[in-house]
DRENBA-94497 format. One record per atom (N, C-alpha, C, O): residue number from 1; residue in one letter; atom name; x, y, z. Coordinates in pm, 1 decimal. Each point is the difference from the previous one (the first is absolute). Layout:
   seq   type   atom         xx         yy         zz
   NUM      A     CA          X          Y          Z
...
END
This chain:
   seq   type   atom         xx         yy         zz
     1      X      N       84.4     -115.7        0.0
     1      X     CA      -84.4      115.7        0.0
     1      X      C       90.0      123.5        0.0
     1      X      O       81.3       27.4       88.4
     2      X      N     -101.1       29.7     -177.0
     2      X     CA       73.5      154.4        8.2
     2      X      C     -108.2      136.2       35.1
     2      X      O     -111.0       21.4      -48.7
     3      X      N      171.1       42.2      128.8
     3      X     CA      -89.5      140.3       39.7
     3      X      C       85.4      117.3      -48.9
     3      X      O      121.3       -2.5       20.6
     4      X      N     -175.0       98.0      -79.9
     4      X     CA      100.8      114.0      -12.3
     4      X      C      -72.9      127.2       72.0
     4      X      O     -121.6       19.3       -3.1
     5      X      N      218.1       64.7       68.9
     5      X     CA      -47.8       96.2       71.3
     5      X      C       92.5      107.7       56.5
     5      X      O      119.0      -28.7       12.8
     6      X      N     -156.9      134.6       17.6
     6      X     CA       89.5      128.3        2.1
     6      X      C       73.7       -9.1      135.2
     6      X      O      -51.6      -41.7      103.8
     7      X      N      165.3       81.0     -115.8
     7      X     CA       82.6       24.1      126.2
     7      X      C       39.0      177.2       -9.5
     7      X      O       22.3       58.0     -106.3
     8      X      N      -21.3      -16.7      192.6
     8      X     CA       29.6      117.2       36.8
     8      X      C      137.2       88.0       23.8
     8      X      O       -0.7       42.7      115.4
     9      X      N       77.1      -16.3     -162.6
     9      X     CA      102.4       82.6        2.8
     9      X      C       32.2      139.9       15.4
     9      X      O      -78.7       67.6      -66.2
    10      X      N      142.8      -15.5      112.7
    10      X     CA       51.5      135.3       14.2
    10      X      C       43.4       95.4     -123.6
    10      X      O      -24.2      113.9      -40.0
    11      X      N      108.7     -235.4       -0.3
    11      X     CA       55.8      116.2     -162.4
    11      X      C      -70.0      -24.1      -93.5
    11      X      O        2.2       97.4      -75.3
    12      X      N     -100.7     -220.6       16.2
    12      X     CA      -64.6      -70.5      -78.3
    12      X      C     -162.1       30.0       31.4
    12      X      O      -72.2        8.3      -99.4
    13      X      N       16.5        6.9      219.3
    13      X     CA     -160.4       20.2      -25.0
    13      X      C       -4.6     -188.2       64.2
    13      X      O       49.7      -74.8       84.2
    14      X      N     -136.5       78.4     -184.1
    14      X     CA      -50.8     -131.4       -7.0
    14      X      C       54.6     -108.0     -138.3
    14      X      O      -35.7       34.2     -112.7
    15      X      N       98.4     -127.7      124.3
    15      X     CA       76.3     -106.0      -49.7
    15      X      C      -75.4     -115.5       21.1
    15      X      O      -39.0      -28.3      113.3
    16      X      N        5.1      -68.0     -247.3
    16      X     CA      -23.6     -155.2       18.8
    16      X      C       95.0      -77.2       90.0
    16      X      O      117.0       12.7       35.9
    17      X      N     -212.0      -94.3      -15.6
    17      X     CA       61.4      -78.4       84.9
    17      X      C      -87.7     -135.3      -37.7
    17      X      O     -122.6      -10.9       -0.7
    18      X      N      226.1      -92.2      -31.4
    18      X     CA      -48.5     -139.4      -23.7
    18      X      C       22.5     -113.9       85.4
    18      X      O      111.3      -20.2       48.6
    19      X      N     -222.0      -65.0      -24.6
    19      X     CA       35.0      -94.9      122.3
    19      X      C      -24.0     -128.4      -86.5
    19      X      O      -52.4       11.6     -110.8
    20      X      N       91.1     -137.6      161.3
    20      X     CA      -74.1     -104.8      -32.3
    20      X      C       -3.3     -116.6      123.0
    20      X      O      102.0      -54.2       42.3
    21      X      N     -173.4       39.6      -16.6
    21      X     CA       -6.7     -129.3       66.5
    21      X      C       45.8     -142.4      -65.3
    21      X      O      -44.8      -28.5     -111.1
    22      X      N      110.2      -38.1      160.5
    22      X     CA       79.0     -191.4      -65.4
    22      X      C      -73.8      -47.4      103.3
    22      X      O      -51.6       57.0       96.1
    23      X      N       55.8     -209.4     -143.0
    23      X     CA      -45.0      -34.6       45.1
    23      X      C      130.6     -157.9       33.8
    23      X      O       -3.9     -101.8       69.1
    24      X      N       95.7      160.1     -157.0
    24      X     CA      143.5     -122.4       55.6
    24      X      C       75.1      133.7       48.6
    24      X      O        1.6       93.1      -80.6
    25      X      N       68.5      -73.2      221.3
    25      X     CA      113.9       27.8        8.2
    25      X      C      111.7      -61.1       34.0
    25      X      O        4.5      -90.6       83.3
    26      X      N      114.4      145.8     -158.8
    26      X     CA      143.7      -62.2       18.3
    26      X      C       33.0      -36.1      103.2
    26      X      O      -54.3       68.7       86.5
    27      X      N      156.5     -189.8      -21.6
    27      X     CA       42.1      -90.1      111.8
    27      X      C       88.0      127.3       56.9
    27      X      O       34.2       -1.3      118.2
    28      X      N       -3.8       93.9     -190.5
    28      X     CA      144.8       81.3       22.9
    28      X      C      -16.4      136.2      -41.9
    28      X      O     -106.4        8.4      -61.3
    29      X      N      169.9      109.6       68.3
    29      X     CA       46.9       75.0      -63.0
    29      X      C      108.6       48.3       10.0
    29      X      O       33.4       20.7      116.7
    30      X      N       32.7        4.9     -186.8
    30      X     CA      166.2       49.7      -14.0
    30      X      C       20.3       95.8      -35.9
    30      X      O      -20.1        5.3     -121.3
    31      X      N       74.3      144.6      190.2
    31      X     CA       46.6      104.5     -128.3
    31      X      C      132.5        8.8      -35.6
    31      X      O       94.9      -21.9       75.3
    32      X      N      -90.0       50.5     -177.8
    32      X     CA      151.9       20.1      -52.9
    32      X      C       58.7      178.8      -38.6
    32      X      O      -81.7       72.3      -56.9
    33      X      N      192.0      -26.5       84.4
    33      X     CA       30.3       99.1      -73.4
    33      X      C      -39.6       72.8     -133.6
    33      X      O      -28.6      115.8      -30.4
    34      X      N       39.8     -237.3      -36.8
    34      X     CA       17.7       -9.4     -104.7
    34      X      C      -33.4     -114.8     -141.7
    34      X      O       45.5     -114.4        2.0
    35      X      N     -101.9      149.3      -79.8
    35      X     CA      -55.1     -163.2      -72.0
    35      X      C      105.6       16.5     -107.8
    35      X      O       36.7       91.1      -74.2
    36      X      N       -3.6     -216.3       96.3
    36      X     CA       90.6      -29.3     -160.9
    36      X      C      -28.6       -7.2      -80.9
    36      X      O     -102.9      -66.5      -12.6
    37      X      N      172.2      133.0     -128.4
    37      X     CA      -55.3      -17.1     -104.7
    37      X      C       96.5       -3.0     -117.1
    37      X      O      116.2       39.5        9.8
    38      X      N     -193.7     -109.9     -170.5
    38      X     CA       85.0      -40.1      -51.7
    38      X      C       69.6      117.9     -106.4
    38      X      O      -34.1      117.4       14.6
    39      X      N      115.3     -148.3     -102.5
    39      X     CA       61.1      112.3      -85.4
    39      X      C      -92.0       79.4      -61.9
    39      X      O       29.1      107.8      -51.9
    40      X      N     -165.4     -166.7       55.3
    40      X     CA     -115.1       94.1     -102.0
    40      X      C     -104.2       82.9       88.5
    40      X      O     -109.9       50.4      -22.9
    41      X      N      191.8      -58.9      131.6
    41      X     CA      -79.7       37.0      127.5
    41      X      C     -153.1      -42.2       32.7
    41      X      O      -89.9       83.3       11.4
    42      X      N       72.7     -216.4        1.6
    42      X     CA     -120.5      -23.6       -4.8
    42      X      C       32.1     -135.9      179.3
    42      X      O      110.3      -50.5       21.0
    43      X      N     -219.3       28.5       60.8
    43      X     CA       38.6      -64.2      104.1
    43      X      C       77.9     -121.6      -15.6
    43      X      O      -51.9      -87.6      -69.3
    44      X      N      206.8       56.5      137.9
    44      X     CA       25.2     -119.6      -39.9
    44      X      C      -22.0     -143.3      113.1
    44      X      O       71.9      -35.9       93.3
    45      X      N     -195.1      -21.4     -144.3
    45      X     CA      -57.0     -110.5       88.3
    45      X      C      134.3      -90.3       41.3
    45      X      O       16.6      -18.4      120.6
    46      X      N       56.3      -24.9     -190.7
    46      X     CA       78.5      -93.5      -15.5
    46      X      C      100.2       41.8      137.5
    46      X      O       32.9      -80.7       86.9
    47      X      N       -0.3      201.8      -89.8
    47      X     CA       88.2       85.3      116.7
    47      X      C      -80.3      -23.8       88.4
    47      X      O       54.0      -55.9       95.5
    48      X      N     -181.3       76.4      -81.2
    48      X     CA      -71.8      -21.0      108.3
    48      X      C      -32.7     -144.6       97.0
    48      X      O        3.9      -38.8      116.7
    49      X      N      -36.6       -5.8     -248.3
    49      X     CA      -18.8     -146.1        5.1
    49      X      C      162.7      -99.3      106.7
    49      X      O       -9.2      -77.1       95.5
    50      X      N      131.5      125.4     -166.5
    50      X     CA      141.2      -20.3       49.4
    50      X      C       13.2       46.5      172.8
    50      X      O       66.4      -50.0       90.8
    51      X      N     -150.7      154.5      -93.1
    51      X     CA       59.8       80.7      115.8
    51      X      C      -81.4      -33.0      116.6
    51      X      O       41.4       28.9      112.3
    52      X      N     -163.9      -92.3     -130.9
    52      X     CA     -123.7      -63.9      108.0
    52      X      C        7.0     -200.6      -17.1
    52      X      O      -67.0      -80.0       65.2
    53      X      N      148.7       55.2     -150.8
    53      X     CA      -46.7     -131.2        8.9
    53      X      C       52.2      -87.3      145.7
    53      X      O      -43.2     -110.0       34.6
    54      X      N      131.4      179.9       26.4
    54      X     CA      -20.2      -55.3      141.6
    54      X      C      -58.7       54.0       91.5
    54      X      O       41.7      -33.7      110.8
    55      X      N     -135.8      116.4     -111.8
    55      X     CA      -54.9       65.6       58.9
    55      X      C     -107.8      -92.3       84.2
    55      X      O      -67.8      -71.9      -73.4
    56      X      N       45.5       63.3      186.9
    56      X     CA      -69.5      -51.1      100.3
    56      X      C     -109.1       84.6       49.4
    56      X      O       37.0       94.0       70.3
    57      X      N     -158.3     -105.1      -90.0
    57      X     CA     -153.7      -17.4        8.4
    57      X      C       -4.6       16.0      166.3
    57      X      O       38.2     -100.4       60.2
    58      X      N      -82.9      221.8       27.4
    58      X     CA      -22.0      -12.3      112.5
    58      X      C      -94.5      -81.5      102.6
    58      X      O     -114.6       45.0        4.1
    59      X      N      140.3     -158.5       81.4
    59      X     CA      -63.7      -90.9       25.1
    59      X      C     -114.9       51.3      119.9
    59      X      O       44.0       44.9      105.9
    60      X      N     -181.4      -53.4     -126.9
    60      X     CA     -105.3       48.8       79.0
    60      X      C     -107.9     -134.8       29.2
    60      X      O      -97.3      -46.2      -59.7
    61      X      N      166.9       14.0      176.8
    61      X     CA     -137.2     -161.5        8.7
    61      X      C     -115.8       62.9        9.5
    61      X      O      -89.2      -39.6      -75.0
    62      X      N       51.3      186.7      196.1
    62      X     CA     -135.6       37.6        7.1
    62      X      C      -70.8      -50.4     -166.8
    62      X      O      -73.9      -95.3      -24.8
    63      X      N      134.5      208.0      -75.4
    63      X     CA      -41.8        5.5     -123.3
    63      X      C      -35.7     -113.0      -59.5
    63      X      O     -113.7      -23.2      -41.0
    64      X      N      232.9      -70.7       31.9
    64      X     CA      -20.7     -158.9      -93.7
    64      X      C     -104.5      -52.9       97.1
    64      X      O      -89.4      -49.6      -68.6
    65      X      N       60.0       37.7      203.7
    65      X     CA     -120.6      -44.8       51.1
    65      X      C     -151.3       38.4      -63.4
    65      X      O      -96.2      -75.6      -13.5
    66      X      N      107.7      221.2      -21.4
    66      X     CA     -102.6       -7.5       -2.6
    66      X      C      -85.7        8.6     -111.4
    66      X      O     -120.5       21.6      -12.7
    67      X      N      267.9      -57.1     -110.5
    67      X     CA      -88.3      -58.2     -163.9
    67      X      C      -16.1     -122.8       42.3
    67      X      O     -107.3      -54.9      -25.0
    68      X      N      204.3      -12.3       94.7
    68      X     CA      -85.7     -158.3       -7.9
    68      X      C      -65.3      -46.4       91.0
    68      X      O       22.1     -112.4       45.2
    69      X      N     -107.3      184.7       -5.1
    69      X     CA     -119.6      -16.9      120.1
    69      X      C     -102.6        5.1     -103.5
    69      X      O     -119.0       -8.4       30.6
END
């Protein structure tokens, strides 16, 4: 579901503002500096992909309990 609606600013007036509700969210989030990218400057997954593949998933029993209830 997406809602769009005005947010309020000082130098701007009134500015959109877009929300959406998911209905999957991610196990994780990570920020980075910076996203890698390739010579055509476009995102490079592969860098990304390299740089998280050992990356470890934070362990929450509350949570895993209570999809498989």
């Amino acid at each position: 579901m997406r809602r769009r609606s005005g947010a309020t600013t000082p130098k701007w007036g009134e500015r959109p503002l877009a929300s959406r509700v998911v209905k999957w969210l991610s196990d994780d989030v990570v920020f980075i500096d910076e996203v890698p990218k390739t010579s055509v400057g476009k995102f490079s997954e592969k860098d990304l992909r390299d740089r998280f593949d050992t990356h470890q998933l934070p362990v929450n029993d509350q949570h895993t309990h209570a999809l498989t209830s």
